[in-house]
Gaussian input, Z-matrix of N, CA and C with variables (Angstrom, degrees):
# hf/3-21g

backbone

0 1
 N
 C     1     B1
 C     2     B2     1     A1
 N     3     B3     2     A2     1     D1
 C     4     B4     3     A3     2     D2
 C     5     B5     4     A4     3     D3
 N     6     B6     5     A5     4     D4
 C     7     B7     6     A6     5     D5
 C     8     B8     7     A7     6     D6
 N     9     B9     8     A8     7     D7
 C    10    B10     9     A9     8     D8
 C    11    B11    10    A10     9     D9
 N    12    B12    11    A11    10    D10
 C    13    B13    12    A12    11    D11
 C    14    B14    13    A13    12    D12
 N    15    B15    14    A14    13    D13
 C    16    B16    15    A15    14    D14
 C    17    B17    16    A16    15    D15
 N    18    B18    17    A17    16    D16
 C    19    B19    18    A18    17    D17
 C    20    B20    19    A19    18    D18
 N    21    B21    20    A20    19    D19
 C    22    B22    21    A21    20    D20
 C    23    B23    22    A22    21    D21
 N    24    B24    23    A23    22    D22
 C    25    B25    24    A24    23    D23
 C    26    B26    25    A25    24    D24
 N    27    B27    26    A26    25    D25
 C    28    B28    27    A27    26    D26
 C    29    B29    28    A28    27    D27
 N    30    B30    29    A29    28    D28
 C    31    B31    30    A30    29    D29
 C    32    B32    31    A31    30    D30
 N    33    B33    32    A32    31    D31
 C    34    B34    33    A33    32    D32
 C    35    B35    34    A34    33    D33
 N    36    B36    35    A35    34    D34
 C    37    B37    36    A36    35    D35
 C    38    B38    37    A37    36    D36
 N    39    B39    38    A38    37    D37
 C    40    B40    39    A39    38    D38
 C    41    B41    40    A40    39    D39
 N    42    B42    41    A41    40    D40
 C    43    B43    42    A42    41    D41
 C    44    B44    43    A43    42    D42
 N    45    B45    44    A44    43    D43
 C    46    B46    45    A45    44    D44
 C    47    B47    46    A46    45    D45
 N    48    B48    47    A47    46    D46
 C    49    B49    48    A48    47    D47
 C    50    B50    49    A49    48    D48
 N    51    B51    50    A50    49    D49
 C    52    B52    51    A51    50    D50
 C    53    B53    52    A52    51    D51
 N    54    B54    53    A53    52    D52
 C    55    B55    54    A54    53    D53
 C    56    B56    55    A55    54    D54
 N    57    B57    56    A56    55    D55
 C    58    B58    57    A57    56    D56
 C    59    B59    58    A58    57    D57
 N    60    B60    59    A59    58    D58
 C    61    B61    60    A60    59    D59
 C    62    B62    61    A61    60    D60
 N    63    B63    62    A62    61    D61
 C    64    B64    63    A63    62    D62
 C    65    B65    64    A64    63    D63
 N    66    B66    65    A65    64    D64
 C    67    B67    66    A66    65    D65
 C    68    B68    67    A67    66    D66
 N    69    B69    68    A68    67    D67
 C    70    B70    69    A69    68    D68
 C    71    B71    70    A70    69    D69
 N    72    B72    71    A71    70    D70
 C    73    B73    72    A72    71    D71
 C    74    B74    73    A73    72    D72
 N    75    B75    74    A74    73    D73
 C    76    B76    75    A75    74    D74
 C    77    B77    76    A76    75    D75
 N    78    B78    77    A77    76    D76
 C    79    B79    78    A78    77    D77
 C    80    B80    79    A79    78    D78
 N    81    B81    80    A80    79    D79
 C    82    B82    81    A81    80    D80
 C    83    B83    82    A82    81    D81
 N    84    B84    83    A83    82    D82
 C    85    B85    84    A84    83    D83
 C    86    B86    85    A85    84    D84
 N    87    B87    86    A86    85    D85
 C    88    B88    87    A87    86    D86
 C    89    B89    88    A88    87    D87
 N    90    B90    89    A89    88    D88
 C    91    B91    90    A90    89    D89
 C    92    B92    91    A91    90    D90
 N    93    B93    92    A92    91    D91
 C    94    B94    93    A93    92    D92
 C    95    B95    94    A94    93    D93
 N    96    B96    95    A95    94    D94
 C    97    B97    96    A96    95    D95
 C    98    B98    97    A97    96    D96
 N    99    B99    98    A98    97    D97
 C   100   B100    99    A99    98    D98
 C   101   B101   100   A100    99    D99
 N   102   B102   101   A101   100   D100
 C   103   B103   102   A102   101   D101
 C   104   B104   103   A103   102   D102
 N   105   B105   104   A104   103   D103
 C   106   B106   105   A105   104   D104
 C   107   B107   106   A106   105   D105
 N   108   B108   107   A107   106   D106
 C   109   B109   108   A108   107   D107
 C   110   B110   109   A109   108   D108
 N   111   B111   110   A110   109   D109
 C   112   B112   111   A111   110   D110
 C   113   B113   112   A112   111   D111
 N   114   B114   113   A113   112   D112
 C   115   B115   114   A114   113   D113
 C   116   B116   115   A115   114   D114
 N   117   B117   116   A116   115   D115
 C   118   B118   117   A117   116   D116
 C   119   B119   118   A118   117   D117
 N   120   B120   119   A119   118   D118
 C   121   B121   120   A120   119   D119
 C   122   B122   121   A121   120   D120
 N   123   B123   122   A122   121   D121
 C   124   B124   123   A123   122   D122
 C   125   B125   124   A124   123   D123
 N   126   B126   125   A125   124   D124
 C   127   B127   126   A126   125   D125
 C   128   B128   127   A127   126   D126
 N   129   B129   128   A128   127   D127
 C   130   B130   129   A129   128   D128
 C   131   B131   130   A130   129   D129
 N   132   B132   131   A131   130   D130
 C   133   B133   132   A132   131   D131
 C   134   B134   133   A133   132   D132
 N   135   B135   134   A134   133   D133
 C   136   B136   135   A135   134   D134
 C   137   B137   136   A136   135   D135
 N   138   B138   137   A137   136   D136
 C   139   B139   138   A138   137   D137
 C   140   B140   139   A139   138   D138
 N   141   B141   140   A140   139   D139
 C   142   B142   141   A141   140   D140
 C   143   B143   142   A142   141   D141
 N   144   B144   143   A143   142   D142
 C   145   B145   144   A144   143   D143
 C   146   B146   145   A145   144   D144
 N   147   B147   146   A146   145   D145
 C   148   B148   147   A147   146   D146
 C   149   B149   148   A148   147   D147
 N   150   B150   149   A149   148   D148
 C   151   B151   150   A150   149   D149
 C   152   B152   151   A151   150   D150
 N   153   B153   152   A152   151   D151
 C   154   B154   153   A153   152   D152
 C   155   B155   154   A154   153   D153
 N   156   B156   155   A155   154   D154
 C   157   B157   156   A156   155   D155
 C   158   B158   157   A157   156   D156
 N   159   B159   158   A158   157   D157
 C   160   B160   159   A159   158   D158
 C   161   B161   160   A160   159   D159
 N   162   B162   161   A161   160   D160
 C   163   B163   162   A162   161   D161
 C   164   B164   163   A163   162   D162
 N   165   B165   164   A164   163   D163
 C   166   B166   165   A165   164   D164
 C   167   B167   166   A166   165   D165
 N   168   B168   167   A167   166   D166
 C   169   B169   168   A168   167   D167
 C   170   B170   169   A169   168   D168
 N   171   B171   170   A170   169   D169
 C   172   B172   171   A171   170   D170
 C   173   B173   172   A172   171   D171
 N   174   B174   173   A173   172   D172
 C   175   B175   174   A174   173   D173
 C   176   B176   175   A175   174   D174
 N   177   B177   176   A176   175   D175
 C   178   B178   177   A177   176   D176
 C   179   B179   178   A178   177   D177
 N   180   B180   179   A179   178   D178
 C   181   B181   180   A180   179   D179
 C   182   B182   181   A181   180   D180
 N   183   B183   182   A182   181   D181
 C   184   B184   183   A183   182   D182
 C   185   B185   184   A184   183   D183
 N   186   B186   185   A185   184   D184
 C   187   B187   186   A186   185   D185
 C   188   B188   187   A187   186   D186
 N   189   B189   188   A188   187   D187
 C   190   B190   189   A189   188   D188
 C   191   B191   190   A190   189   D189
 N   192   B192   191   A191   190   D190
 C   193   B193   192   A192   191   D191
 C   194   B194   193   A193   192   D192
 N   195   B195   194   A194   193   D193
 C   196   B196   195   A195   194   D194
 C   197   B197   196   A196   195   D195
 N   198   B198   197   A197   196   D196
 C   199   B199   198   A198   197   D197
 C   200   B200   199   A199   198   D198
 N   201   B201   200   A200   199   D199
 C   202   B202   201   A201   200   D200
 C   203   B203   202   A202   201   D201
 N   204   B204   203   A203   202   D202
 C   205   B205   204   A204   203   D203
 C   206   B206   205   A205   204   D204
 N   207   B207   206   A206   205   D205
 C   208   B208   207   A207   206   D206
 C   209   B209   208   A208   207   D207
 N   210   B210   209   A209   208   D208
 C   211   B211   210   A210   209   D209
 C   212   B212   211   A211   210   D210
 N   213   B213   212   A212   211   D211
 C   214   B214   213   A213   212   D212
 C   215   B215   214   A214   213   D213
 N   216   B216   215   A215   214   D214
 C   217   B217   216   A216   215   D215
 C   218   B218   217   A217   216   D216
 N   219   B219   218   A218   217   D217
 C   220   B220   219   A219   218   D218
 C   221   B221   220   A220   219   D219
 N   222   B222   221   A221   220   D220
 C   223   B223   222   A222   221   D221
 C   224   B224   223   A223   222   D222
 N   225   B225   224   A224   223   D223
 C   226   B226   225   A225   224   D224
 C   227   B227   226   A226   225   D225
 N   228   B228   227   A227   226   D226
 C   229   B229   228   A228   227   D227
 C   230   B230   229   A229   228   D228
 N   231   B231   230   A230   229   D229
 C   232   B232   231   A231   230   D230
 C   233   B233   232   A232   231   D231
 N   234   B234   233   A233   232   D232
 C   235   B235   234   A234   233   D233
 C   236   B236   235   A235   234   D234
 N   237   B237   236   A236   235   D235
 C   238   B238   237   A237   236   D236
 C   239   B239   238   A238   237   D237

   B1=1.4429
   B2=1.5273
   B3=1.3422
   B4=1.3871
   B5=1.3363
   B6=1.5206
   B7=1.4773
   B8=1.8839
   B9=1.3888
   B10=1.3547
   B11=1.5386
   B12=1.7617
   B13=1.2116
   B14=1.6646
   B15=1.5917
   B16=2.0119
   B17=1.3847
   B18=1.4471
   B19=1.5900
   B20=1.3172
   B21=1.4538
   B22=0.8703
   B23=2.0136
   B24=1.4166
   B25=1.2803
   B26=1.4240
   B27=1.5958
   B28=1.6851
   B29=1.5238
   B30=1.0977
   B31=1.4604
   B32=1.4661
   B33=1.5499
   B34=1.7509
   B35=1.7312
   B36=1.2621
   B37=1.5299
   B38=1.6327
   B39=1.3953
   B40=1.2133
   B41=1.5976
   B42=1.6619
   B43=1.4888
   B44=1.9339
   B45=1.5048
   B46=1.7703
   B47=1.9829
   B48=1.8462
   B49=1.7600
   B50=1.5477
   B51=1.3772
   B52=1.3049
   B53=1.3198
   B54=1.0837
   B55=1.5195
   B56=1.2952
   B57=1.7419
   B58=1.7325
   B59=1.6231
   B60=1.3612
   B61=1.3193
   B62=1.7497
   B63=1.5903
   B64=1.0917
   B65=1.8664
   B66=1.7077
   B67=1.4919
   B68=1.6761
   B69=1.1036
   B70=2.1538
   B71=1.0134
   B72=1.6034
   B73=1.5105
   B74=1.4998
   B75=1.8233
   B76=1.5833
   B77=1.5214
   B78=1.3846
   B79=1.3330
   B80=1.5973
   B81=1.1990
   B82=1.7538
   B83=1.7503
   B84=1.4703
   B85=1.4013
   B86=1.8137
   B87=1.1710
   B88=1.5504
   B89=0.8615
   B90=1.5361
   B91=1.5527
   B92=1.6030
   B93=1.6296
   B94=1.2844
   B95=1.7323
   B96=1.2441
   B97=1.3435
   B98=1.8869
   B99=1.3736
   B100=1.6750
   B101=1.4247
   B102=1.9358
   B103=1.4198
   B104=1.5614
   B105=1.4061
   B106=1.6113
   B107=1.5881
   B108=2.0200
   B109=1.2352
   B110=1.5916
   B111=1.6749
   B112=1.5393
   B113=0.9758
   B114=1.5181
   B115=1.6955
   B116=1.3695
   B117=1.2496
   B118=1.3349
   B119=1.4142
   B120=1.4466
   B121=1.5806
   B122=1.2337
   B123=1.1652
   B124=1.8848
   B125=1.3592
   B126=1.3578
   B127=1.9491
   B128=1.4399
   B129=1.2421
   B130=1.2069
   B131=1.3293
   B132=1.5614
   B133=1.3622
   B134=1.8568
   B135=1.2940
   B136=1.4975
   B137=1.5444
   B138=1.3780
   B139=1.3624
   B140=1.3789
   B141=1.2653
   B142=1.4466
   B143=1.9928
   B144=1.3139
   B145=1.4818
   B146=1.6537
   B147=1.5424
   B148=1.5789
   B149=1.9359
   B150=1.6262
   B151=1.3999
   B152=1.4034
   B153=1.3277
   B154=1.7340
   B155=1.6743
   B156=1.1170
   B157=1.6381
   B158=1.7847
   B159=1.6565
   B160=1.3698
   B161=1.5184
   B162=1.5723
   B163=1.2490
   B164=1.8498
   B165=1.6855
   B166=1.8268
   B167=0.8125
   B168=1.8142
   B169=1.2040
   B170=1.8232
   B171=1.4749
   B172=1.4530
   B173=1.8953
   B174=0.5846
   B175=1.3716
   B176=1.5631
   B177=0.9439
   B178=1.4493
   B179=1.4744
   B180=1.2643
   B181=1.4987
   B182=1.4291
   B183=1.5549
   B184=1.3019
   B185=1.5502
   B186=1.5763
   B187=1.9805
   B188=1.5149
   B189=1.0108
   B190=1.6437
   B191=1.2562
   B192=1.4346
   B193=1.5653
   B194=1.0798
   B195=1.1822
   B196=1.4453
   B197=1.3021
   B198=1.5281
   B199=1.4008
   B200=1.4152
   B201=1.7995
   B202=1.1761
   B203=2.2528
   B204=1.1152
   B205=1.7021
   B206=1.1323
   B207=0.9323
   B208=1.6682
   B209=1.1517
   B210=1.5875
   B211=1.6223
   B212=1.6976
   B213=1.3599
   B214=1.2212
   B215=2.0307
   B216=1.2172
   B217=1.1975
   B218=1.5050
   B219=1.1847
   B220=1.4090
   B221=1.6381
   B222=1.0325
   B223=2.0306
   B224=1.0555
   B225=1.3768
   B226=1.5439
   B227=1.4618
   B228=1.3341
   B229=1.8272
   B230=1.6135
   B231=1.4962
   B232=1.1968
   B233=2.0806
   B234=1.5046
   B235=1.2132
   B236=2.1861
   B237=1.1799
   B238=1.5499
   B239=1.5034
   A1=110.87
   A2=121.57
   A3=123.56
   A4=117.27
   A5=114.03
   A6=111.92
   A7=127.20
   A8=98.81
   A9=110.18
   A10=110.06
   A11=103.74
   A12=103.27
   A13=125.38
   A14=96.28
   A15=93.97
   A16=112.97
   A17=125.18
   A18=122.07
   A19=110.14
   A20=149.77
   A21=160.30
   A22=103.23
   A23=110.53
   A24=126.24
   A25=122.79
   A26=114.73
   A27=118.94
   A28=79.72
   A29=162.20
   A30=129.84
   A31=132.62
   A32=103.85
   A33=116.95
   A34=102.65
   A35=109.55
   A36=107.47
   A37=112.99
   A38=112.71
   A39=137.03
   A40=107.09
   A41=92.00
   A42=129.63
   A43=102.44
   A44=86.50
   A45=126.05
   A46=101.24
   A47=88.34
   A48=114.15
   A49=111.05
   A50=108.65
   A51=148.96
   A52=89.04
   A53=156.40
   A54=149.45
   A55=121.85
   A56=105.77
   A57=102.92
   A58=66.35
   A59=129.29
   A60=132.54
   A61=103.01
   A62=120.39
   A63=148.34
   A64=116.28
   A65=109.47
   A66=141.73
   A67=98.21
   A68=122.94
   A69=106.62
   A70=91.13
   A71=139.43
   A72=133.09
   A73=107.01
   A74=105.78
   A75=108.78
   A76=129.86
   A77=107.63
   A78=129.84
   A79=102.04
   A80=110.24
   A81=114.89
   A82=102.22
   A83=124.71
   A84=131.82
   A85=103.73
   A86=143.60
   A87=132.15
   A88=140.98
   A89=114.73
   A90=139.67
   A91=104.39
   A92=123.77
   A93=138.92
   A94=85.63
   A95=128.25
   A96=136.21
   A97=100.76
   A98=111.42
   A99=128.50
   A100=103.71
   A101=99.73
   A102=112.03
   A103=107.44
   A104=108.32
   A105=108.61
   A106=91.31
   A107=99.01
   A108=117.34
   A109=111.30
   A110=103.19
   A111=119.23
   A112=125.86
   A113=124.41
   A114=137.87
   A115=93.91
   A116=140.22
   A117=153.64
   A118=120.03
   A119=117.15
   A120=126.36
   A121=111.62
   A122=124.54
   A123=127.49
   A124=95.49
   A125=123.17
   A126=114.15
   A127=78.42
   A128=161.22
   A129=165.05
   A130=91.89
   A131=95.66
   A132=117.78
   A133=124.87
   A134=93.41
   A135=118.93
   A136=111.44
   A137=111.93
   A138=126.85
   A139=112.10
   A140=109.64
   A141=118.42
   A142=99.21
   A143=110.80
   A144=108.07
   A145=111.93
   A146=106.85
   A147=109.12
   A148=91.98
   A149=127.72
   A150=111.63
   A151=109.85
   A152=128.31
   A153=110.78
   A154=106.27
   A155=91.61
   A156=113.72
   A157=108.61
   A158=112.44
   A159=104.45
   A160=111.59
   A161=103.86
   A162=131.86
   A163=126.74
   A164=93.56
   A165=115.92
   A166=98.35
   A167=126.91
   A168=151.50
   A169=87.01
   A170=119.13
   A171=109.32
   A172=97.70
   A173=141.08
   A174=143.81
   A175=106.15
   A176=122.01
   A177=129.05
   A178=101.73
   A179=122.26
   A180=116.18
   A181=96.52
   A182=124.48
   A183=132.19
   A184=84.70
   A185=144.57
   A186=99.30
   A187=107.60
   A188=111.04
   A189=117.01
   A190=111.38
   A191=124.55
   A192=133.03
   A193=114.72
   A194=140.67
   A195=154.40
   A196=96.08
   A197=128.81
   A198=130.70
   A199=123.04
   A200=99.18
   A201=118.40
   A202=88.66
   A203=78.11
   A204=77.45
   A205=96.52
   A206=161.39
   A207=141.77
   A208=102.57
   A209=114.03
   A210=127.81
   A211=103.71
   A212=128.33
   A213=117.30
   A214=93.25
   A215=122.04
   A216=96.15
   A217=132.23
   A218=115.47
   A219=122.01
   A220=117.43
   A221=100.38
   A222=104.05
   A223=131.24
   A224=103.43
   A225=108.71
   A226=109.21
   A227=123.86
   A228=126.23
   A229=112.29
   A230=107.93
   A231=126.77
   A232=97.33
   A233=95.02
   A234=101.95
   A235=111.68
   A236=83.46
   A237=92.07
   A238=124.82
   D1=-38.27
   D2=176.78
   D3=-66.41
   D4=-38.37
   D5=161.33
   D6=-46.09
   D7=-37.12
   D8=-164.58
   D9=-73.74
   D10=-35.79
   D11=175.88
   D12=-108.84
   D13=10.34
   D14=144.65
   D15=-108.73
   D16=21.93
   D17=141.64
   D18=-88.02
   D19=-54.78
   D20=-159.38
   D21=-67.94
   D22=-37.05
   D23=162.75
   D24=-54.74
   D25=-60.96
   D26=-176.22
   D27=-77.51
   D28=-58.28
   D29=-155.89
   D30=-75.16
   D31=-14.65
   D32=167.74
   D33=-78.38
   D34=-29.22
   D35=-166.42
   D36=-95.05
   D37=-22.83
   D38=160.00
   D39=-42.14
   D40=-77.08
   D41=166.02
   D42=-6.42
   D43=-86.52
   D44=-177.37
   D45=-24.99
   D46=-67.03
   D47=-176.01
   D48=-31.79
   D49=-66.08
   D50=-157.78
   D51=-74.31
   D52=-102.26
   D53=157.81
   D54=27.69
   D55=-47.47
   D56=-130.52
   D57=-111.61
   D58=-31.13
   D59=-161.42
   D60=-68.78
   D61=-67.02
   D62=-171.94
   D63=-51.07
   D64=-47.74
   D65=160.16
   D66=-61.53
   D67=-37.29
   D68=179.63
   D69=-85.10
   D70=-50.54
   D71=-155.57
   D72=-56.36
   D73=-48.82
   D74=166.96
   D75=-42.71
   D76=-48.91
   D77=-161.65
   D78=-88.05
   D79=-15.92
   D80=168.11
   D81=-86.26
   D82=-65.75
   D83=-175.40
   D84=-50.70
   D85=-54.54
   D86=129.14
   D87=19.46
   D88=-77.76
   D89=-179.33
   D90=-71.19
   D91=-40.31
   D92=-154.24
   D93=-86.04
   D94=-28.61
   D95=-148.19
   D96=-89.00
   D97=-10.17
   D98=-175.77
   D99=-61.41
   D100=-51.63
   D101=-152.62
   D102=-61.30
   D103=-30.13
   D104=-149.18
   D105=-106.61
   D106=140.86
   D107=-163.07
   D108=-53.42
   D109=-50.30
   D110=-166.65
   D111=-94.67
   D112=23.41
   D113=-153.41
   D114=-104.48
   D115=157.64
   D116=141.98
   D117=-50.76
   D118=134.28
   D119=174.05
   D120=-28.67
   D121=171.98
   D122=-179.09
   D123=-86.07
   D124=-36.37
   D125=-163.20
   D126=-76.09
   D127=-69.69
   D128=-67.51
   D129=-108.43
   D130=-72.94
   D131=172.12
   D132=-34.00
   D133=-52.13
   D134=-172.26
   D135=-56.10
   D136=-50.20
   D137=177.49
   D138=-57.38
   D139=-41.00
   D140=-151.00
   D141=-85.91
   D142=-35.74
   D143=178.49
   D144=-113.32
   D145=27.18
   D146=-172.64
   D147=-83.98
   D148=-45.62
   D149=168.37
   D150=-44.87
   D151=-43.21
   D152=-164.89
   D153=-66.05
   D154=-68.20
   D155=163.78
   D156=-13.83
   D157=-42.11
   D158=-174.26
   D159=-78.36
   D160=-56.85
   D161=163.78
   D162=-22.10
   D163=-52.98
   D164=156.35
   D165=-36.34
   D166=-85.30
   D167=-108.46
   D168=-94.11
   D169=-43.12
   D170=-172.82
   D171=-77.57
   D172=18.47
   D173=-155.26
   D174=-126.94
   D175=-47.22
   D176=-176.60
   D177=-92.37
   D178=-3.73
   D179=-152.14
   D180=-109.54
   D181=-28.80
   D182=172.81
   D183=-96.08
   D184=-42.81
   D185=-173.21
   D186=-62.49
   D187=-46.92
   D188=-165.98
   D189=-55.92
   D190=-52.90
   D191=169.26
   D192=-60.80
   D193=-11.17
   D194=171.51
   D195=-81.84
   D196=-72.56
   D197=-170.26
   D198=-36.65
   D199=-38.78
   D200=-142.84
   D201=-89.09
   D202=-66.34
   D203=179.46
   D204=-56.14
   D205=30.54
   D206=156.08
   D207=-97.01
   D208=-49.32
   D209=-177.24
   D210=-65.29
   D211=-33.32
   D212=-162.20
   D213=-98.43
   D214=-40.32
   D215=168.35
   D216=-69.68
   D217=-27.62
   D218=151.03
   D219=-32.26
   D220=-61.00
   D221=165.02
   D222=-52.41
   D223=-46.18
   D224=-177.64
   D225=-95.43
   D226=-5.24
   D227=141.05
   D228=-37.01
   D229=-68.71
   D230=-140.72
   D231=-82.61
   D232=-35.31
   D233=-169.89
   D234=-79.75
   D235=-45.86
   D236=171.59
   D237=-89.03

């Protein structure tokens, strides 16, 4: 049971990481998107790479959460 719920842990928090990381990178490439004469609006923009953006975000969210519970049950093997 402890296994189940420090996998279930690195992948909500993974989850969380990956989000908050992926949502600034947007919200920076956006903002950067003002300066330049011939660039497309920010919603414009937003719409148009918000599927990749999801797609990323599920993508990194199972390697990393994967990584992560491996490393943390590995610990709590060794430790408990």
């Amino acid at each position: 049971m402890k296994y189940l719920l420090l996998t279930l842990a690195s992948y909500a928090s993974t989850h969380y990481l990956v989000g908050l990381l992926i949502q600034g990178q947007l919200a920076e490439i956006a903002e950067g998107l003002r300066h330049r004469p011939g660039a497309p609006t920010a919603g414009e923009y937003l719409r148009e790479v918000r599927p990749h953006a999801r797609r990323a975000h599920r993508q990194y969210t199972l390697m990393a959460g994967s990584a992560l519970g491996l490393v943390a049950c590995l610990v709590a093997n060794w430790i408990f």
